[in-house]
N, CA, C and O atoms as a printed pandas DataFrame, in Angstrom:
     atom_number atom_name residue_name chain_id  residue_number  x_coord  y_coord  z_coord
0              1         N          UNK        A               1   65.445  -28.697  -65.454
1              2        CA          UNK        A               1   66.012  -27.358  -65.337
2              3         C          UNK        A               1   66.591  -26.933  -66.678
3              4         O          UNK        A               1   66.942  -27.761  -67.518
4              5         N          UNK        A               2   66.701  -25.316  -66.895
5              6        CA          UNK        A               2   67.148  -25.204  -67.975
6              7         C          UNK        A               2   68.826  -25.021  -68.217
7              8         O          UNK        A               2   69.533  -24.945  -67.213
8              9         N          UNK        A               3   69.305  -24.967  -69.258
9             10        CA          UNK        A               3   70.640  -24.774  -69.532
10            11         C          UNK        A               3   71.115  -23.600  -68.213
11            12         O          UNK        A               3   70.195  -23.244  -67.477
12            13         N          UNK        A               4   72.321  -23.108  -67.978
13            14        CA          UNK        A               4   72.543  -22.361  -67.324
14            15         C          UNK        A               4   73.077  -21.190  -68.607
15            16         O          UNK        A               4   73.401  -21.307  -69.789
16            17         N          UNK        A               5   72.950  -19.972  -67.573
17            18        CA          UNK        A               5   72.641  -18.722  -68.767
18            19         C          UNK        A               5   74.361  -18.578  -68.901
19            20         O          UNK        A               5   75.066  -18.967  -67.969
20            21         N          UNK        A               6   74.907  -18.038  -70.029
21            22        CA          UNK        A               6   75.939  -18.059  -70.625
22            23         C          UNK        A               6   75.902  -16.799  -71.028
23            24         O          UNK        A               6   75.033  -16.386  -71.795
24            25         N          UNK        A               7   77.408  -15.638  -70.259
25            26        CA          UNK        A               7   77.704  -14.411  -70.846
26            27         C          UNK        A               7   78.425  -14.128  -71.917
27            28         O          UNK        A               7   79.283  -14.908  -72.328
28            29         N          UNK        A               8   78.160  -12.972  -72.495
29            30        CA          UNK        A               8   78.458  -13.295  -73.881
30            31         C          UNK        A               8   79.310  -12.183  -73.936
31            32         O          UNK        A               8   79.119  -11.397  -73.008
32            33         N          UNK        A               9   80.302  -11.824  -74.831
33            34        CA          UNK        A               9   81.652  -11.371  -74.443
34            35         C          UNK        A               9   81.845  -10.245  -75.586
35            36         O          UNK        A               9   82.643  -10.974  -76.174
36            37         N          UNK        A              10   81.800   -8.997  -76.480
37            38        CA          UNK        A              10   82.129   -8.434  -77.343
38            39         C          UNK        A              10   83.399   -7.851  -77.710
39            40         O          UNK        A              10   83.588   -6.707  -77.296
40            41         N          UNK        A              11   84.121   -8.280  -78.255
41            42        CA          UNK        A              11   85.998   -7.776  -78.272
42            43         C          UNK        A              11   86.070   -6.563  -78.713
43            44         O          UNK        A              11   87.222   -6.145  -78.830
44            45         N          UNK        A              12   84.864   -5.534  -79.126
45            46        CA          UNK        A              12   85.020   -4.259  -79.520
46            47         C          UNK        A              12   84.248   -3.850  -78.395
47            48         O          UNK        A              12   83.274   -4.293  -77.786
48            49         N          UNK        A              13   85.483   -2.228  -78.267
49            50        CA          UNK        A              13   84.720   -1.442  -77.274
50            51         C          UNK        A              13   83.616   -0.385  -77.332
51            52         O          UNK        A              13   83.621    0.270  -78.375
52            53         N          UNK        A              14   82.481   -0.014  -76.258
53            54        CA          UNK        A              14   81.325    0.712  -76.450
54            55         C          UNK        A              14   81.239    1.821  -77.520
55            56         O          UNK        A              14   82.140    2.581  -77.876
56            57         N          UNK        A              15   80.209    1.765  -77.873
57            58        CA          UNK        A              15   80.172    3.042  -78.913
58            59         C          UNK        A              15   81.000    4.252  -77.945
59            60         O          UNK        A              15   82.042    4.872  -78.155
60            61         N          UNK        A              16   79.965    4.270  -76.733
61            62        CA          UNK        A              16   79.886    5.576  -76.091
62            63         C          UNK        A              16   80.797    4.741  -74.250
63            64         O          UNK        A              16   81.050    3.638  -73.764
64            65         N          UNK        A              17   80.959    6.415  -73.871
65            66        CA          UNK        A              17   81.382    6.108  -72.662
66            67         C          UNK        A              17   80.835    7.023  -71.316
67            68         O          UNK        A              17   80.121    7.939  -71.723
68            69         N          UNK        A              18   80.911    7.022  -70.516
69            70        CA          UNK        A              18   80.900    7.971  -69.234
70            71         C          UNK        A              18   82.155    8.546  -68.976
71            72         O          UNK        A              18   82.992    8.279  -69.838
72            73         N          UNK        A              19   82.544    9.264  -68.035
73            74        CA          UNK        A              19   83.750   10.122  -68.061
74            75         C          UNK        A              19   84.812    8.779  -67.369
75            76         O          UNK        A              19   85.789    8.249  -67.898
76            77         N          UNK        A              20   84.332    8.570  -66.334
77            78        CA          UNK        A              20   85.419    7.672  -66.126
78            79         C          UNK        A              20   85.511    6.461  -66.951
79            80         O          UNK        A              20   86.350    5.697  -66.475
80            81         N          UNK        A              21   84.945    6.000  -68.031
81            82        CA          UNK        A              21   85.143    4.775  -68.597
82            83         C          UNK        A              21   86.185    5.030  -70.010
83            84         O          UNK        A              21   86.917    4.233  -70.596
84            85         N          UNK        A              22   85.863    6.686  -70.297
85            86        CA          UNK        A              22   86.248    7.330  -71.099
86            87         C          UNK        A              22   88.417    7.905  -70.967
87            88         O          UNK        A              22   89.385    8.123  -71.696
88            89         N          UNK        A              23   88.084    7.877  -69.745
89            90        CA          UNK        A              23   89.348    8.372  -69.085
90            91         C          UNK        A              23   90.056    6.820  -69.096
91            92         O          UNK        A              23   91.244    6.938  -69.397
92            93         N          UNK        A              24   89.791    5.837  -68.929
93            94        CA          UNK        A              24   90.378    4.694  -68.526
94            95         C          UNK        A              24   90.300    4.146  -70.216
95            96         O          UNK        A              24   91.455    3.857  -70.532
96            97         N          UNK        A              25   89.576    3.964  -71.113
97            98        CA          UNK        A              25   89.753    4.072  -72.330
98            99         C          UNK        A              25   91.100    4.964  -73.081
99           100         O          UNK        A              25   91.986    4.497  -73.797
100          101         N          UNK        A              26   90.963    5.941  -72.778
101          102        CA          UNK        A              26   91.898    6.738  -73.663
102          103         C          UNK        A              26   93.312    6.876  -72.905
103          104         O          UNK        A              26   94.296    7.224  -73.557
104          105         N          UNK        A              27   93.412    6.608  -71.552
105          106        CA          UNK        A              27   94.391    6.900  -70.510
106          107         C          UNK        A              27   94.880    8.388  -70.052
107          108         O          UNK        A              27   95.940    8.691  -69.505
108          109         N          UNK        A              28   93.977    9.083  -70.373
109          110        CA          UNK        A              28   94.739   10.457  -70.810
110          111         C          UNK        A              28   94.281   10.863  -68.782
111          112         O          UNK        A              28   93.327   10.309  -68.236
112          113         N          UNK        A              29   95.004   11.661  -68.201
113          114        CA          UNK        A              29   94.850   12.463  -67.237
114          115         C          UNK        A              29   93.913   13.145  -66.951
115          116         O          UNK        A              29   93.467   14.025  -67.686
116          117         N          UNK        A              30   93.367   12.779  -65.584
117          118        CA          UNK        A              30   91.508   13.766  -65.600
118          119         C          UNK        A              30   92.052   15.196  -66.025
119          120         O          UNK        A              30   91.685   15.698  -67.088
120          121         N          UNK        A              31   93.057   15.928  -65.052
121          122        CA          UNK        A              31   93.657   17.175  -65.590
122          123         C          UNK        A              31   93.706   17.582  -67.289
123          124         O          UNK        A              31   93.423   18.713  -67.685
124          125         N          UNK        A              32   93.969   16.858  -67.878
125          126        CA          UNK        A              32   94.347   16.990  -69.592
126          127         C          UNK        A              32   92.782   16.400  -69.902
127          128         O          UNK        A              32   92.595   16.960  -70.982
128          129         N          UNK        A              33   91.673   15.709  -69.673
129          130        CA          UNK        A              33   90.838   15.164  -70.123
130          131         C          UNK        A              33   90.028   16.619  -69.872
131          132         O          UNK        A              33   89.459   17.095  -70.855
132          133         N          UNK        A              34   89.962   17.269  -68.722
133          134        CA          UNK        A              34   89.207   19.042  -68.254
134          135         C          UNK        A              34   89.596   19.898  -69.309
135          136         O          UNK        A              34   88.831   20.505  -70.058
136          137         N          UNK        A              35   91.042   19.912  -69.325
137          138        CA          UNK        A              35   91.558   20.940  -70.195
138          139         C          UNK        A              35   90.653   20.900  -71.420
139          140         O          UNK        A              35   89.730   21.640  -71.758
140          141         N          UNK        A              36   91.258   19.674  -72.062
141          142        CA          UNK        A              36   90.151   19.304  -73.474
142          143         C          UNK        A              36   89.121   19.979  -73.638
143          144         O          UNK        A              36   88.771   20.988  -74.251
144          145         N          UNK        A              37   88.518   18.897  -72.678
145          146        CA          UNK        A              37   86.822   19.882  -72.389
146          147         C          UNK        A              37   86.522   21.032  -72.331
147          148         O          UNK        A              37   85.821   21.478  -73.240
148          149         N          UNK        A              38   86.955   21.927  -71.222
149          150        CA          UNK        A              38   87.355   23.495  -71.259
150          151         C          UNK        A              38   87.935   24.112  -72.592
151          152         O          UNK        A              38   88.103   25.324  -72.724
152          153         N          UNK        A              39   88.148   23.435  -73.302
153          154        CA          UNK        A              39   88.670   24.326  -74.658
154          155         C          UNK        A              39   87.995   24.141  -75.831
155          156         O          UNK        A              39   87.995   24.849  -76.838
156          157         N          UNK        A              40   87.030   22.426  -75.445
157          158        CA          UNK        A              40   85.920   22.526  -76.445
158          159         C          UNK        A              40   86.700   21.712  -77.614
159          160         O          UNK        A              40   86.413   21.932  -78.791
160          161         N          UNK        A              41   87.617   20.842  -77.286
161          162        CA          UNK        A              41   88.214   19.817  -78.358
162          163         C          UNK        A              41   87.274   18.399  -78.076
163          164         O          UNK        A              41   86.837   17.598  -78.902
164          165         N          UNK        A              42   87.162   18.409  -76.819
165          166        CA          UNK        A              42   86.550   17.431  -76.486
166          167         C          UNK        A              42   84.833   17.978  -76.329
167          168         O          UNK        A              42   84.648   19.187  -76.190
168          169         N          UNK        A              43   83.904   17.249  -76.354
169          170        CA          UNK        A              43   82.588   17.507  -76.491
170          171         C          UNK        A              43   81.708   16.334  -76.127
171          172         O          UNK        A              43   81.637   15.434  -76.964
172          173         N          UNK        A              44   80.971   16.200  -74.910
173          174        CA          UNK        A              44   80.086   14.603  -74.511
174          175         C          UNK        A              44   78.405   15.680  -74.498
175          176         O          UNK        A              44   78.183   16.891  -74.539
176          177         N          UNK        A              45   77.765   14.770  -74.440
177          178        CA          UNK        A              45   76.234   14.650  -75.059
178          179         C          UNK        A              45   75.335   13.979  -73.658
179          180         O          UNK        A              45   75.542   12.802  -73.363
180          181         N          UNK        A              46   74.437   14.731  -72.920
181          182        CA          UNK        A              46   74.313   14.151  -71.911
182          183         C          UNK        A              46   73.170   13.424  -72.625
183          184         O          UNK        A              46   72.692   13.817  -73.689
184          185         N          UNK        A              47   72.785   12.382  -71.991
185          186        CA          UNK        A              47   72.090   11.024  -72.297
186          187         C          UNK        A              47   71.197   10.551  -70.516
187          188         O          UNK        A              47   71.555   10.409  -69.347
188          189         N          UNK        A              48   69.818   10.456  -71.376
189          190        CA          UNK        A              48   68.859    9.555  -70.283
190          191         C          UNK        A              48   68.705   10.737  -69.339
191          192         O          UNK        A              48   69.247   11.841  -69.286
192          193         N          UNK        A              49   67.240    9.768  -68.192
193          194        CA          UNK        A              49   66.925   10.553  -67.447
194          195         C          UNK        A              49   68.103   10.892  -66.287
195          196         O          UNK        A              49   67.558   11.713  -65.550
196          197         N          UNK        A              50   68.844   10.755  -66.015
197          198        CA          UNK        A              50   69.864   11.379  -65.041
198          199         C          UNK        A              50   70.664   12.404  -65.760
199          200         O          UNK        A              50   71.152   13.325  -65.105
200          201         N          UNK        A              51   70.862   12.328  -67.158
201          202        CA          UNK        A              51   71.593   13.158  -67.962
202          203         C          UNK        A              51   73.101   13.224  -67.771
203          204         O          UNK        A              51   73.769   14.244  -67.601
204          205         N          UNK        A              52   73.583   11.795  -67.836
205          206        CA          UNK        A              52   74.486   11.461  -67.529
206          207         C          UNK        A              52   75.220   11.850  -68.813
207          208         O          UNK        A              52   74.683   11.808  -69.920
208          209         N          UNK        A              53   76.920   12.362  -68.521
209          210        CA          UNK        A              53   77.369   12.933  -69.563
210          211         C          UNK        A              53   78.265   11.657  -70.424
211          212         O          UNK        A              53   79.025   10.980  -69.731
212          213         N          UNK        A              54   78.198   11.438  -71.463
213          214        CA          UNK        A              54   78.743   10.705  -72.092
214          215         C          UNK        A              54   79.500   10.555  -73.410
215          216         O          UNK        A              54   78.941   11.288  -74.226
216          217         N          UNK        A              55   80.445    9.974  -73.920
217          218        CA          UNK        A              55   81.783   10.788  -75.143
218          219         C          UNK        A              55   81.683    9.657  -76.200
219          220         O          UNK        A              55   81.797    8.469  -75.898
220          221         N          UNK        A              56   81.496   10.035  -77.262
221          222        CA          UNK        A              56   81.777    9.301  -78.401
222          223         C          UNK        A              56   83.070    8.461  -78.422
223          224         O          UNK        A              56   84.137    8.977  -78.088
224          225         N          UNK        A              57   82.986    7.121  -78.827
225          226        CA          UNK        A              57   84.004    6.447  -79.175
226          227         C          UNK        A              57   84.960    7.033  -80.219
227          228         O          UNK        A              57   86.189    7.097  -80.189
228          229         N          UNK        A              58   83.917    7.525  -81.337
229          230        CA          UNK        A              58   84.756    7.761  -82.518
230          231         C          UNK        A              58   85.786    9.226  -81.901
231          232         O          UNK        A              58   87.013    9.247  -81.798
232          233         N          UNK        A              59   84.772   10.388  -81.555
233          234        CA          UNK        A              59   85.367   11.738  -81.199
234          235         C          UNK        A              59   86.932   11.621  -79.995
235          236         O          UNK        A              59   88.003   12.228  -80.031
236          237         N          UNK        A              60   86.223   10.213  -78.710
237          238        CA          UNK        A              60   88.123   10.367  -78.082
238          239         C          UNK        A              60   88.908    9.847  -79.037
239          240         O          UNK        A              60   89.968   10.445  -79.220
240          241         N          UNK        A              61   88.616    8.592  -79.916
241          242        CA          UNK        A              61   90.228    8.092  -80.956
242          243         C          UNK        A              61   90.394    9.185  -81.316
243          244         O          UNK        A              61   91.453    9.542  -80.800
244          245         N          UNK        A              62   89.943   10.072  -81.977
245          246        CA          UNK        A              62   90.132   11.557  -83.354
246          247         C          UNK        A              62   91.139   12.392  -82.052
247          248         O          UNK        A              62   92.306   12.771  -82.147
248          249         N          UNK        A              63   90.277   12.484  -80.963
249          250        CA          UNK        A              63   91.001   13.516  -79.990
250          251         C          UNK        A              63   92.486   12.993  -79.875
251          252         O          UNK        A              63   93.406   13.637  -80.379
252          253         N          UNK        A              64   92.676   11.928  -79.268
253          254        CA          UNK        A              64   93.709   11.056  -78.490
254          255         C          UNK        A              64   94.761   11.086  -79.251
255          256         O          UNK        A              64   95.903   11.317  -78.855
256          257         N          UNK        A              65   94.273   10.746  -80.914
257          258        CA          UNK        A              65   95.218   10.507  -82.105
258          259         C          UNK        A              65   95.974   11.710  -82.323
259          260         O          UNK        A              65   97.140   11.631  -82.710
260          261         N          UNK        A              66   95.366   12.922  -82.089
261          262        CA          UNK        A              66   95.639   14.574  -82.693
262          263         C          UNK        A              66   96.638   15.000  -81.510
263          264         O          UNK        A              66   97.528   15.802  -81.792
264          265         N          UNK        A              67   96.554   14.587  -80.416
265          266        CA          UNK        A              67   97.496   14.438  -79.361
266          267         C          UNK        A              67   98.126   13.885  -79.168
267          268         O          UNK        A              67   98.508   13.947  -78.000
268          269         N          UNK        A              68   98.826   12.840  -80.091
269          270        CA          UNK        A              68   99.622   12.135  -80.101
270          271         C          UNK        A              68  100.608   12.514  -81.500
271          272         O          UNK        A              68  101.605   11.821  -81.699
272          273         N          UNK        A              69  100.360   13.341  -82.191
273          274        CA          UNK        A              69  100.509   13.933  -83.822
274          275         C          UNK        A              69  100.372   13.492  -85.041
275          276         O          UNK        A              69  101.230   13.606  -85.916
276          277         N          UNK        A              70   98.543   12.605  -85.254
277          278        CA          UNK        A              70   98.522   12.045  -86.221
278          279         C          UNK        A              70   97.637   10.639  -85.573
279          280         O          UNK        A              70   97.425   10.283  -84.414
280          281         N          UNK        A              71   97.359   10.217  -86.535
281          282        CA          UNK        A              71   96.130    9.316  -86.922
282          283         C          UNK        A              71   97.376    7.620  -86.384
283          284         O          UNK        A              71   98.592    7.462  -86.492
284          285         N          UNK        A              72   96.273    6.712  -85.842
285          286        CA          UNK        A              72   96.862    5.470  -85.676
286          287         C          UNK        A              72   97.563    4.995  -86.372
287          288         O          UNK        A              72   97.006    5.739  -87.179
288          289         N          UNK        A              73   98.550    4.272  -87.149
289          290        CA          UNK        A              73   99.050    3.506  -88.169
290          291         C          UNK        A              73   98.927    2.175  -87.611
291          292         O          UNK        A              73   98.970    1.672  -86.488
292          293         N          UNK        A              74   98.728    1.717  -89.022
293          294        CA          UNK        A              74   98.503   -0.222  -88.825
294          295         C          UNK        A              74  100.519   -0.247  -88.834
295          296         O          UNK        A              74  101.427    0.355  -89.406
296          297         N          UNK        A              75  100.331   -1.545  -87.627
297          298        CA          UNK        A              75  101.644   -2.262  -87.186
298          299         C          UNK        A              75  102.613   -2.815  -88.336
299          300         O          UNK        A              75  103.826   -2.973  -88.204
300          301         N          UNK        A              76  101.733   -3.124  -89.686
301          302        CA          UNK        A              76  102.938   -3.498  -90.658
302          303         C          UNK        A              76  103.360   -2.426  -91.001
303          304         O          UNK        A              76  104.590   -2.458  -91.042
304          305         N          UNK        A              77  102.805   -1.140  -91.368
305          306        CA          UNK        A              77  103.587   -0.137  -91.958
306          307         C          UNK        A              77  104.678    0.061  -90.204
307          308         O          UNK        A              77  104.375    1.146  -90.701
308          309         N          UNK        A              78  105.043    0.089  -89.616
309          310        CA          UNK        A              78  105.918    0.200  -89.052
310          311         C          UNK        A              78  107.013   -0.490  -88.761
311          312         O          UNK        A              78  107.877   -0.058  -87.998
312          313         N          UNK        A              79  107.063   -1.519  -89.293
313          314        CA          UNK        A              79  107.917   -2.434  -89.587
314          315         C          UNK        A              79  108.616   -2.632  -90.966
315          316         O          UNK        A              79  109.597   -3.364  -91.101
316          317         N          UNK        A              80  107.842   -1.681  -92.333
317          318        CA          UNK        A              80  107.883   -2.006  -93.621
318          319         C          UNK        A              80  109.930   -2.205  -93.532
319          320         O          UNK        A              80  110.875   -1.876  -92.814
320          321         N          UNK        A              81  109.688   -2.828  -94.583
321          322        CA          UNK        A              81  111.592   -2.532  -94.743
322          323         C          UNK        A              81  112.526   -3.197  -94.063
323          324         O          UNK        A              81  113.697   -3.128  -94.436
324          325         N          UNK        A              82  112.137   -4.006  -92.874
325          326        CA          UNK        A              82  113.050   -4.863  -91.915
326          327         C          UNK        A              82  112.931   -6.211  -92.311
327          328         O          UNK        A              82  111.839   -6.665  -92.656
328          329         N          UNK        A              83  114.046   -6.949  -92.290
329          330        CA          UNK        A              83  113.912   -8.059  -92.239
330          331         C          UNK        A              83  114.347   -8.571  -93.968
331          332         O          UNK        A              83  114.899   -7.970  -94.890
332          333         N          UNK        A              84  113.917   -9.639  -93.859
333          334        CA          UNK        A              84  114.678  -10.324  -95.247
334          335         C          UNK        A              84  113.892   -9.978  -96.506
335          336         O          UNK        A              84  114.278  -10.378  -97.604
């Protein structure tokens, strides 16, 4: 018999998403995730034969970040200055 098959695990998340994978990604409120959409900040690309609608990885961080007031910062600059 052969080896048994072994899943393989990627610690970065999908390029792309579906709405609900997208919503659970970014955490944001289906209500506030519509709004977005409806105002055209947000923008998904339907994909395949079902034409399933789907959102850039890069476009929710840019969104999420701009709603939050500003771009991610790395964890040492938030700490700079403390300590010995």
């Amino acid at each position: 018999m052969g080896a048994a098959a072994r899943q393989v695990t990627f610690n970065t998340p999908p390029l792309t998403f579906n709405r609900d994978a997208a919503l659970q990604y970014t955490g944001l409120a289906p209500k506030l995730f519509t709004h977005l959409e409806t105002s055209g900040s947000l923008t998904g690309r339907r994909i395949g034969r079902n034409g399933e609608l789907v959102y850039l990885r890069e476009h929710l961080d840019k969104v999420t970040a701009n709603l939050f007031g500003g771009t991610s910062t790395d964890i040492d600059s938030e700490f700079e200055g403390l300590g010995g």
